[in-house]
C-alpha positions in Angstrom: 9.0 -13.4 -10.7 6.8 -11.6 -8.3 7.3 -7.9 -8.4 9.2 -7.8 -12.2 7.8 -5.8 -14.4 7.9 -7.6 -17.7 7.6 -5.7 -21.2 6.9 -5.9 -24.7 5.2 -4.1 -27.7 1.5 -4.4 -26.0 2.4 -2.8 -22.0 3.3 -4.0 -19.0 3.0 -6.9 -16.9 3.6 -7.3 -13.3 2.7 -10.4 -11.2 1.4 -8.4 -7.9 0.7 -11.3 -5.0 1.5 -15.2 -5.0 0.5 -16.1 -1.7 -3.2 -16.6 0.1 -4.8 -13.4 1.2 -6.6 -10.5 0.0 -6.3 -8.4 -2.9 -8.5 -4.8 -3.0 -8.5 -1.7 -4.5 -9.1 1.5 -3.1 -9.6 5.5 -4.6 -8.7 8.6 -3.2 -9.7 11.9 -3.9 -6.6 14.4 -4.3 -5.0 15.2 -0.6 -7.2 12.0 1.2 -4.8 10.3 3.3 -5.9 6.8 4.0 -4.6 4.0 6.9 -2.7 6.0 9.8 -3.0 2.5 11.9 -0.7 -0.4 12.1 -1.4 -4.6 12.2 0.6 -6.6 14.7 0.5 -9.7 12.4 -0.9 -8.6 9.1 1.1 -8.1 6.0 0.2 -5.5 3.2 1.5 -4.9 0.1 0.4 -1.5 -1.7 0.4 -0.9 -5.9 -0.4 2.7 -6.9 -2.4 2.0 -10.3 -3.5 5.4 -11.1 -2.3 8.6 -10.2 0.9 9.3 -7.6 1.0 8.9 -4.0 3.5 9.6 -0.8 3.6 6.3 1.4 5.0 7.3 5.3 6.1 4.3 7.5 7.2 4.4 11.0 7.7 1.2 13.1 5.9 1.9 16.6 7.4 3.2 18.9 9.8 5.1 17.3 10.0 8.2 15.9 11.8 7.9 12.4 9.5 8.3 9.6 10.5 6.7 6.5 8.7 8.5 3.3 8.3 6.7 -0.1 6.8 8.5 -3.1 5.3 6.2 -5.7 3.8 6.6 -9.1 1.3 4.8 -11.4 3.9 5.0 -13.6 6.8 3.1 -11.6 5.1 -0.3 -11.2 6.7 -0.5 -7.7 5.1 -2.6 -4.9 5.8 -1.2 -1.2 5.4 -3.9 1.9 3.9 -2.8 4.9 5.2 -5.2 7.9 3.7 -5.9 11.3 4.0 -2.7 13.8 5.0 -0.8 11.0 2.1 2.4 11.5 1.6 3.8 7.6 -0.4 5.8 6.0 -0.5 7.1 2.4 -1.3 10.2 0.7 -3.1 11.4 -2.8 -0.5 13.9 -3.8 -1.7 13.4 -7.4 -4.1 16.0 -9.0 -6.9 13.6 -9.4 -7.6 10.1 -8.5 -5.3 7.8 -7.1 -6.0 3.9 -7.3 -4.4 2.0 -5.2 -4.3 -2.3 -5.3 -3.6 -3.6 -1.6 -2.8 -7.1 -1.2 -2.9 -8.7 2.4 -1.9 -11.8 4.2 -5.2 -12.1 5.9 -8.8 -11.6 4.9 -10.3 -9.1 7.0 -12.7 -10.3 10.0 -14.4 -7.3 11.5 -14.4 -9.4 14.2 -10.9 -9.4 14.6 -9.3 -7.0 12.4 -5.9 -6.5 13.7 -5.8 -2.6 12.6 -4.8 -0.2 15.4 -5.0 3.8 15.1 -2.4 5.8 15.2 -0.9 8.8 13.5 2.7 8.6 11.7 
C-alpha cells in the first residue's frame, strides 16, 4: 500500500508514488529553504531521504500556516495540494535530500508554479 512502510531484517521499504507523473530529487544545503510558490492544478508529494526538514503550508489566501517537521528517519510522505503555497526548510545540520513526486511533468512552457512567500 502506497505510503506503508514495510520492514524486516534487511531495512525499510516504502512504495513512494503509483500514479503517472514525476519523481525528482533535490539537496539543500543546511538553512536553504526551497519552493515558497504554489500550483493551481499540480500535485506534489515530498519524501525527506536524508537529513530533517520543516515543511510550511498555507492555502492562498489565508493566513494560517500549517508547519510539519519531518525526518529521514520517519519515512513520512507530505501532499502538497493545488493553492496550497509551501515551502520547506533544511533544519538538519548537513544535507537534506528530498524525493518529490508530481502529478504533472514540468513544461517550462507552462509550469503552473506561482511565487509567493508562506
Amino acid at each position: 500500500m502506497l505510503g506503508e512502510v514495510h520492514r524486516d531484517a534487511r531495512g525499510e521499504l516504502m512504495e513512494f508514488a503509483d500514479q503517472p507523473g514525476q519523481i525528482y530529487v533535490s539537496r539543500s544545503h543546511p538553512g536553504a529553504v526551497r519552493a515558497n510558490h504554489y500550483h493551481t492544478r499540480k500535485v506534489e508529494k515530498f519524501l525527506v531521504v536524508s537529513g530533517k526538514a520543516f515543511i510550511r503550508i498555507r492555502q492562498a489566501g489565508f493566513d494560517k500556516v500549517n508547519c510539519i517537521s519531518v525526518d529521514a528517519q520517519d519515512f513520512r510522505i507530505v501532499t502538497i495540494y493545488p493553492m496550497q503555497v509551501h515551502n520547506i526548510t533544511n533544519i538538519g545540520a548537513g544535507d537534506m535530500v528530498l524525493v518529490v513526486w508530481s502529478s504533472e511533468v514540468f513544461d517550462p512552457a507552462d509550469p503552473d508554479t506561482y511565487p509567493e512567500e508562506v
